[in-house]
C-alpha positions in Angstrom: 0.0 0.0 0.0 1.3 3.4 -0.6 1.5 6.7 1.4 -1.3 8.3 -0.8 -4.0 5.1 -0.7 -3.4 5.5 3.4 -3.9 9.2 3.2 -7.0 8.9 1.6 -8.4 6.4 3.9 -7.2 8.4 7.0 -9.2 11.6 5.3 -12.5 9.5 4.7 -12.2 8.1 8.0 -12.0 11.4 10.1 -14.9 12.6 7.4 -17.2 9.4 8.2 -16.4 10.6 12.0 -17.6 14.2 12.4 -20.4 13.4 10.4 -21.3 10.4 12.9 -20.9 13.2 15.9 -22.9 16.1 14.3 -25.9 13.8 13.6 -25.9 12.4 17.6 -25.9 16.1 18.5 -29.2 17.3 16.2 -30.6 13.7 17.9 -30.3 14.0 21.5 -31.2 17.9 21.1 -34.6 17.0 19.5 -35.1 14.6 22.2 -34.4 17.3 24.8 -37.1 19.7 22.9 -39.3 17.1 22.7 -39.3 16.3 26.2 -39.8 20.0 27.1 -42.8 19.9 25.0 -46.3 19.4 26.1 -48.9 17.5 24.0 -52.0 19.3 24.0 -54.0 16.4 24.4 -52.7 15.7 28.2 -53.4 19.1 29.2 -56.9 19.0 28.0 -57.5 16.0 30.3 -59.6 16.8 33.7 -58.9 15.8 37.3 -61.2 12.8 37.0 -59.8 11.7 33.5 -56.2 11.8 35.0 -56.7 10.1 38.3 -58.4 7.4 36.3 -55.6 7.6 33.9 -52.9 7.2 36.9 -55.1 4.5 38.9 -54.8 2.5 35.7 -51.0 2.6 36.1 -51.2 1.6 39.7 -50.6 5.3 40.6 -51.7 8.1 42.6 -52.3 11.6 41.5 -51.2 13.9 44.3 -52.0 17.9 44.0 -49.6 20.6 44.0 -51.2 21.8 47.6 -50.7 18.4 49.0 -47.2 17.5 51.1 -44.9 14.6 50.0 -43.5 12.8 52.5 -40.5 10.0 53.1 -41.1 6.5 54.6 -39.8 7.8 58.1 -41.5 11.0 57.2 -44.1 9.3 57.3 -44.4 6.8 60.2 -43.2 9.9 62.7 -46.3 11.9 61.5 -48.7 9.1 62.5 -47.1 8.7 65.4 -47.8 11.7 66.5 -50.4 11.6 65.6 -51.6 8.8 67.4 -50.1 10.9 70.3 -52.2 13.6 70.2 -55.5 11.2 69.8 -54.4 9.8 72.7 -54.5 13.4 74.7 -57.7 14.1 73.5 -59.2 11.0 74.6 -57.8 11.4 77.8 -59.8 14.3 78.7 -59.8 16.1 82.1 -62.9 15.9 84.6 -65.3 17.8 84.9 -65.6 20.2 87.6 -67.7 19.2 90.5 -70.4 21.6 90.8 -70.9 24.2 93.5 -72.3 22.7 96.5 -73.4 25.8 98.3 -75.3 25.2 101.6 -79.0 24.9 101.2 -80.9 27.8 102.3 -82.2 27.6 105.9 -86.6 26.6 105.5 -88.6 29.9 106.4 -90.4 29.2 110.2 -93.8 28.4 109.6 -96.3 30.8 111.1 -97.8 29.8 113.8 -101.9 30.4 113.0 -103.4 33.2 115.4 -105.6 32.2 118.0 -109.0 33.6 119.0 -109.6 36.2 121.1 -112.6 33.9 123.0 -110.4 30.9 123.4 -107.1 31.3 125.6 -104.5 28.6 125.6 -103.8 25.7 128.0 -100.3 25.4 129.3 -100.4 21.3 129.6 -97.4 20.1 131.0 -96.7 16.3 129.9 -96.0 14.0 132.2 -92.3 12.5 132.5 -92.1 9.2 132.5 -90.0 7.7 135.3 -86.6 5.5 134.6 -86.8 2.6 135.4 -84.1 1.2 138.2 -81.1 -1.3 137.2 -82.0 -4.2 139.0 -79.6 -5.2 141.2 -77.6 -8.1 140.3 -78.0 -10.7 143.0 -75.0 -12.2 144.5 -74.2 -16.0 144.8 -75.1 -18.2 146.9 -72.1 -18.3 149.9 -71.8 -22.3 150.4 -69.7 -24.0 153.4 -67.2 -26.4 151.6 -65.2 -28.7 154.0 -62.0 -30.8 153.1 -61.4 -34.1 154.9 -58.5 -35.6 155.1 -57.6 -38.7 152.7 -60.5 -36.7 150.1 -58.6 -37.3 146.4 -59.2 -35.3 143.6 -62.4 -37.1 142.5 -63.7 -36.6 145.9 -63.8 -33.1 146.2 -64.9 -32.8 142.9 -67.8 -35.1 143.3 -68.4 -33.5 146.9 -68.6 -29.9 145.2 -71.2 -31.1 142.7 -73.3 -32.5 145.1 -73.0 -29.4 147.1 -74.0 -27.2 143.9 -71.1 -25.5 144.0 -69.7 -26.9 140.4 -72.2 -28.4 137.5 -69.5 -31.5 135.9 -67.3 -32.9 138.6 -65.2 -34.6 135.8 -64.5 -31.5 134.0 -63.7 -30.0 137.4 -61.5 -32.8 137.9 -60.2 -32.3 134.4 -58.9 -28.9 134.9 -57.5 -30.3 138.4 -54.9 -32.6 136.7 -53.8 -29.7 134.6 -52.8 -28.1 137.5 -51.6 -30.8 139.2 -53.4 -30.6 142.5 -53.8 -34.1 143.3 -50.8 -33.6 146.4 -51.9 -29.9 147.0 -55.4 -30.2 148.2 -55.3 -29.2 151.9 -58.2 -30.3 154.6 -60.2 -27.4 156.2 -63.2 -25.8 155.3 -63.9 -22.9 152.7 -66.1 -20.8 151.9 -67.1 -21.3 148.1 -70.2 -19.6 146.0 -72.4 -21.8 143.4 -71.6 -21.3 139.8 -67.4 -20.2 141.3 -64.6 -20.6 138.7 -62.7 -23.6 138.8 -59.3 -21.5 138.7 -61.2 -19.7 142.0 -61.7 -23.1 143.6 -58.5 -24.6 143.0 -56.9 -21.4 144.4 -58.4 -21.5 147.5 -58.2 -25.7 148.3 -54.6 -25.3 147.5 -54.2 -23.0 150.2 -55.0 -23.9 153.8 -57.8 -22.1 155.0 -57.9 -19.2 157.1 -60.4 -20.7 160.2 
């Protein structure tokens, strides 16, 4: 190949080249007019026509007065929200009303009496108390230990004498307090209807006559 075949095809090629470049330039600036351009048919349409139009695409139209929000945007606005629902529902009690003290009833009047008939001054007659009765005392009973007498002697004596109503419950509480050695002989002087814990408290002790 000679110098003047490679001249030629470096020439053509560089040609071929800016001719390639000017016509992607006059493309992508038609696209960029055509973009900027609005088809008349679109801005004839009506609100209805294009939210049916955008629910069709799975879309929603939104209005230039209405604000766009984020994800988070979006979940920290409905939780307050939610917050201030909450402090409205929670609304403060109503004040008690005004208890003011009732008015004091007018005195009745008394209706006037006749000059012809004066009035009686009856004094009512007080019923009298009635007295406490007095509470009678027991019966005082003479009570005499002999000697040898066990437990279940005594007891069965102070039955029979009135003095006790169960000799084996008297005897009962005498084993509890162990006074089968302590009984002492003598006599006492024991009421009807005593205490055990009285009794026992005065056989154990030797007797003052």
């Amino acid at each position: 190949m000679d110098k003047r075949s490679l001249w030629i095809g470096i020439g053509t090629g560089m040609i071929i080249g800016a001719v390639l470049l000017q016509l992607a330039t006059v493309g992508q600036n038609a696209l960029s007019d055509s973009s900027l351009e609005t088809d008349p048919a679109a801005a004839n349409l009506t609100k209805e026509e294009l939210e049916l139009a955008a629910k069709s695409m799975d879309l929603k139209l939104v209005g230039s007065e209405d604000e766009l929000y984020t994800e988070a945007e979006w979940v920290q606005k409905k939780k307050q929200e939610s917050s201030e629902m909450q402090g409205e529902t929670a609304a403060a009690p109503e004040k008690a009303e005004d208890t003011s003290d009732p008015e004091a009833p007018t005195e009745p009047q008394q209706p006037a009496s006749s000059g012809n008939e004066s009035p009686n001054n009856v004094s009512e007659p007080k019923a009298a108390e009635p007295s406490s009765p007095n509470t009678p005392q027991k019966a005082a009973v003479t009570f005499r230990v002999r000697s040898g007498n066990s437990l279940a002697i005594v007891a069965g004596n102070l039955e029979k004498a009135g003095i006790v109503d169960d000799a084996q419950a008297f005897i009962k509480a005498g084993k509890a307090e162990r006074i089968n050695t302590k009984i002492q002989v003598g006599t006492y002087a024991l009421e009807k209807g005593e205490s055990f814990e009285s009794i026992i408290a005065k056989i154990t002790k030797e007797p003052s006559s």
